[in-house]
C-alpha distance (Angstrom), angle and dihedral (degrees) to the residues before:
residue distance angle dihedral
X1 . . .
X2 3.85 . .
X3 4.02 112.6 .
X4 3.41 110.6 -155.9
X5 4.38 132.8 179.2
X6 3.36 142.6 -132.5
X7 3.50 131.8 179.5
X8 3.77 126.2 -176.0
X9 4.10 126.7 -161.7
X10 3.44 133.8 106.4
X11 3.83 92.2 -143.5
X12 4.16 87.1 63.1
X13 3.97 84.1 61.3
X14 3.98 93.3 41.5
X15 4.11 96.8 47.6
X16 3.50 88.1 -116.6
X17 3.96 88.3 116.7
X18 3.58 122.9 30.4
X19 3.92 109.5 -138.7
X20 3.98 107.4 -109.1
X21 4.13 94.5 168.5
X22 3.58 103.3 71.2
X23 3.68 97.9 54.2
X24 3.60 90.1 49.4
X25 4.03 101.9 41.3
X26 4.11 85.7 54.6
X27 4.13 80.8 47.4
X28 4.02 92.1 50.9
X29 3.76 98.1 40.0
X30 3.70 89.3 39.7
X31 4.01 96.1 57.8
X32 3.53 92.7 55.0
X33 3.84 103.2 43.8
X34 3.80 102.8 -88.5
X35 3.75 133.7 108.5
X36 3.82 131.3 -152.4
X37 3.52 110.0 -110.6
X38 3.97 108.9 -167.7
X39 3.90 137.6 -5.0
X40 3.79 138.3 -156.5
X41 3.89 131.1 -163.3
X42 4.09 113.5 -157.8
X43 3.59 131.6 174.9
X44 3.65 127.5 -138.8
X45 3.78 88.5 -75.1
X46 4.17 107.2 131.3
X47 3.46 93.5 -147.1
X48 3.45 101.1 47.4
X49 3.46 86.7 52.7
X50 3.42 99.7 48.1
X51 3.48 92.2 47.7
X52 3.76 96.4 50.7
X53 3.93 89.6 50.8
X54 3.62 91.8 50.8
X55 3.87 94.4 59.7
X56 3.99 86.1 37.5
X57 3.74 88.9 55.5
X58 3.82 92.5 47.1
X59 3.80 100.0 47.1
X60 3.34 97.2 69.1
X61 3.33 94.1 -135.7
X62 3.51 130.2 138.5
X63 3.79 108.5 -103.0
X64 3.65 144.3 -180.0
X65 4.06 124.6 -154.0
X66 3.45 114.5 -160.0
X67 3.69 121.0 -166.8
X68 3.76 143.6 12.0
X69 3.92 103.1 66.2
X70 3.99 91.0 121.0
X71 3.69 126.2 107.1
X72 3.37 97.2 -121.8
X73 4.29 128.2 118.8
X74 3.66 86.7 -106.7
X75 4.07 101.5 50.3
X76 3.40 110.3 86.4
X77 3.77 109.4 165.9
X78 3.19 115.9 92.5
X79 4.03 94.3 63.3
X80 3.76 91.1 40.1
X81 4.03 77.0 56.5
X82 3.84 89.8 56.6
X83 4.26 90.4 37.1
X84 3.78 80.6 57.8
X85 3.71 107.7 44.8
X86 4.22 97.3 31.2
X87 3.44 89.6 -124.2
X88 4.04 126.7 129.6
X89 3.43 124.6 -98.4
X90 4.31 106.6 -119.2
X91 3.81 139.5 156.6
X92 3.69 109.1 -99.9
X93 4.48 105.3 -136.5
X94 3.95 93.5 -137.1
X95 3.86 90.5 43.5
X96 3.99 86.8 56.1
X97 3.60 91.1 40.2
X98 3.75 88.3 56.7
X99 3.60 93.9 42.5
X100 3.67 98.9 46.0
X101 3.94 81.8 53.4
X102 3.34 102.6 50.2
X103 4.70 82.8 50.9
X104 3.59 87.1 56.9
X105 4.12 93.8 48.1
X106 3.70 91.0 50.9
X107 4.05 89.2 41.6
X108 4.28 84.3 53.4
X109 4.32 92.2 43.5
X110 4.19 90.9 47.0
X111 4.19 90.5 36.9
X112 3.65 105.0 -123.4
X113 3.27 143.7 108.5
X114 3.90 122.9 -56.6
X115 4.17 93.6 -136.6
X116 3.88 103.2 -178.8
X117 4.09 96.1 -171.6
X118 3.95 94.4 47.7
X119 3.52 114.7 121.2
X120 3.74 106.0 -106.5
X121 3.60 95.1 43.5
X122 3.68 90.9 52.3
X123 3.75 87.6 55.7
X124 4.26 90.8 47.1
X125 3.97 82.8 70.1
X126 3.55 91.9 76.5
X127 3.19 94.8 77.6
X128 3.71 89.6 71.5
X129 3.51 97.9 52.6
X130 3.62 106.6 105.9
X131 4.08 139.0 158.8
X132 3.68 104.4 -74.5
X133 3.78 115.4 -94.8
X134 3.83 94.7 37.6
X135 3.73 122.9 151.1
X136 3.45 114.6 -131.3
X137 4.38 122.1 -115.8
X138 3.52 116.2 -144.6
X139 3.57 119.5 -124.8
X140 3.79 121.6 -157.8
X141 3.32 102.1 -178.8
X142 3.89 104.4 59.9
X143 3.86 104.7 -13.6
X144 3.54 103.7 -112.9
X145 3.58 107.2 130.3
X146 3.79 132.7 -130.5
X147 4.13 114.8 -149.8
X148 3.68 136.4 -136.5
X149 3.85 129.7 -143.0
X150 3.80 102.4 -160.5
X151 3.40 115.9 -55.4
X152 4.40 89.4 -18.0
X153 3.51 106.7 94.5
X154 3.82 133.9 -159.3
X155 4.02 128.1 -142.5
X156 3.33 132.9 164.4
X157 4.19 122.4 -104.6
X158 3.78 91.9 -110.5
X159 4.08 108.8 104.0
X160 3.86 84.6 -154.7
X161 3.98 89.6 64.0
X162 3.80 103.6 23.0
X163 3.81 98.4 61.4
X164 3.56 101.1 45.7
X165 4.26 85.7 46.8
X166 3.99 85.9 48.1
X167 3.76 91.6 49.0
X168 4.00 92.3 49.7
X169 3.68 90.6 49.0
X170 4.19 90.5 50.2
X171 3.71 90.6 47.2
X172 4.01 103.2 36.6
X173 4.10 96.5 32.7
X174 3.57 105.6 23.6
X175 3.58 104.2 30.4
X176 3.98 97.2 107.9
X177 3.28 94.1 60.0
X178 3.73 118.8 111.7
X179 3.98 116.0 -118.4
X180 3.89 121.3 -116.3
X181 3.27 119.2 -93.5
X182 3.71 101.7 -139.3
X183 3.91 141.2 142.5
X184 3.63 140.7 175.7
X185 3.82 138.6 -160.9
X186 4.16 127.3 -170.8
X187 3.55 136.6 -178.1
X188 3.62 130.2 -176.4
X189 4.01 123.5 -116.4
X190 3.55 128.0 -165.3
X191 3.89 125.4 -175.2
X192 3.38 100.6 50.8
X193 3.77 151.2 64.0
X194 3.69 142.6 -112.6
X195 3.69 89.3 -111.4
X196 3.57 101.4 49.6
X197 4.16 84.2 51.0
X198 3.38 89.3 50.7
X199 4.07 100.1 94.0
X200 4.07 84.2 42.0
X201 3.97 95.2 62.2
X202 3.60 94.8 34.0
X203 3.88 89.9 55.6
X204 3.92 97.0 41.3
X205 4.15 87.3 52.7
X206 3.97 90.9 50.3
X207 3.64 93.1 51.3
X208 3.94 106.1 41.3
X209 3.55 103.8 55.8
X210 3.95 115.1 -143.7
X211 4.21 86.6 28.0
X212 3.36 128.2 124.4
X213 3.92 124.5 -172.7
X214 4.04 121.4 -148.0
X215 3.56 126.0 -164.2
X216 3.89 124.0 -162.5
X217 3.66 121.9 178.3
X218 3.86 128.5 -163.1
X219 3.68 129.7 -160.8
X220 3.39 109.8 -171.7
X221 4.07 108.7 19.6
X222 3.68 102.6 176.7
X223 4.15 83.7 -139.8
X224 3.92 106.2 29.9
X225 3.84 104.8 23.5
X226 3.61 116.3 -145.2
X227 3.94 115.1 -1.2
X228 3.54 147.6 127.1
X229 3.58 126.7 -111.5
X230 4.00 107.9 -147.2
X231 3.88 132.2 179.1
X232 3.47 153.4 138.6
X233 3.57 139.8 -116.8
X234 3.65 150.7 170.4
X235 3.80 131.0 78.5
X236 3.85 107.8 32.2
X237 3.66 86.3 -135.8
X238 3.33 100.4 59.3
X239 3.91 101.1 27.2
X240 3.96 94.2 82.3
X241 3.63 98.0 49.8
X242 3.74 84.3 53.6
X243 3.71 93.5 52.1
X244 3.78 93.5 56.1
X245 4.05 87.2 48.1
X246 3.54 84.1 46.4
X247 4.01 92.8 51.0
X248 3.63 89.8 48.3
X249 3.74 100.6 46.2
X250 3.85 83.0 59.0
X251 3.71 96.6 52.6
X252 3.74 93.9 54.1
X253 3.97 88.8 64.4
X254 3.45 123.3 94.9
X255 3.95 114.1 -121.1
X256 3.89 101.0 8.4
X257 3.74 126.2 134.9
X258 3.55 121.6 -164.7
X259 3.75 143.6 178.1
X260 4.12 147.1 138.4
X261 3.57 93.2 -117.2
């Protein structure tokens, strides 16, 4: 299946937050097999959200929503989640069983009261409301869930609890499914340009079926100057045959250095 990302904050787009899920989703998927397919940034605009969860939700894809599931002003998706799937908004009993617990563990570590009707605490329960149907997301770190609708799953923005939630889902959902077979070989080429390559790739990628070539030039490498790094990947059985092609494609032109180091 096709994993796919989305992550939802308008501090990502303002620099306020550096992104930290990306990097680690490609790290997740990567140690057992799989590979991250697309990613989209948002801000907290409702219907950009909604309308990036709707094709998420249609794509069938597997796909991981990072941010936005507070109960703040600013978080917005779990009723673009609803907008998006045309289901009611509703307070899921184990997530406000969970949440209720966690209240009274914080009301035990600070010494007071645990006082279920006060204001605040009534507020902390939307957190649990999601679109009716959802799955709940464990949370290890404080035990307020995330939710999944289908295969479209909901974390919260914090690295600390998104990851761990991302890796429960990979093992506990997605664990049966077969890794990838996939490989890749580069080399780097000097002498030349993309365009004059350009016939090379497109002819090693119409004769090794399930190959695709990648090209990525440098200007100003600090070790090897101006180059291009060039490969091939895809099926492992098809992959080296390409990379011999590949090597001897770049002999036959005039001028052109290459090596893997």
């Amino acid at each position: 299946m096709t994993f796919g990302l989305i992550i939802i904050g308008d501090e990502i787009l303002s620099g306020r937050r550096h992104d930290k899920h990306m990097a680690k989703v490609i790290e997740l998927l990567a140690a057992r097999g799989h590979a991250l397919a697309w990613a989209r940034y948002i801000g907290d605009e409702r219907p950009q959200i909604t309308a990036a969860l709707k094709d998420a939700l249609a794509s069938g894809d597997i796909v991981f929503s990072c941010g936005g599931i507070g109960a703040t002003p600013d978080d917005h998706t779990r009723q673009c989640a609803a907008a998006a799937s045309g289901r009611p908004l509703a307070l899921h009993p184990e997530a406000k069983r969970l949440i209720e617990e966690r209240m009274r563990d914080v009301a035990i570590e600070q010494g007071v009261p645990f006082e279920p009707d006060r204001a605040d605490n009534v507020h902390r329960l939307n957190m649990g409301v999601f679109p009716e149907g959802a799955e709940l997301i464990p949370n290890p770190y404080n035990k307020i869930p995330g939710f999944s609708l289908g295969d479209v799953h909901f974390v919260p923005g914090f690295p600390v609890m998104a990851h761990p939630m991302i890796e429960w889902l990979l093992d506990h959902r997605y664990g049966h499914l077969k890794p990838v077979a996939h490989a890749e070989r580069a080399l780097y080429v000097k002498g030349s340009m993309e365009a004059t390559l350009t016939p090379l790739m497109e002819h090693i990628e119409a004769t090794f079926a399930g190959v695709r070539v990648f090209s990525l030039p440098s200007v100003d490498h600090p070790q090897r100057g101006r180059h291009i790094e060039l490969g091939v990947k895809g099926e492992p059985a098809s992959v080296d045959a390409a990379f011999v092609a590949l090597q001897a494609g770049l002999r036959a032109l005039p001028s052109v250095e290459f090596g893997t180091e």
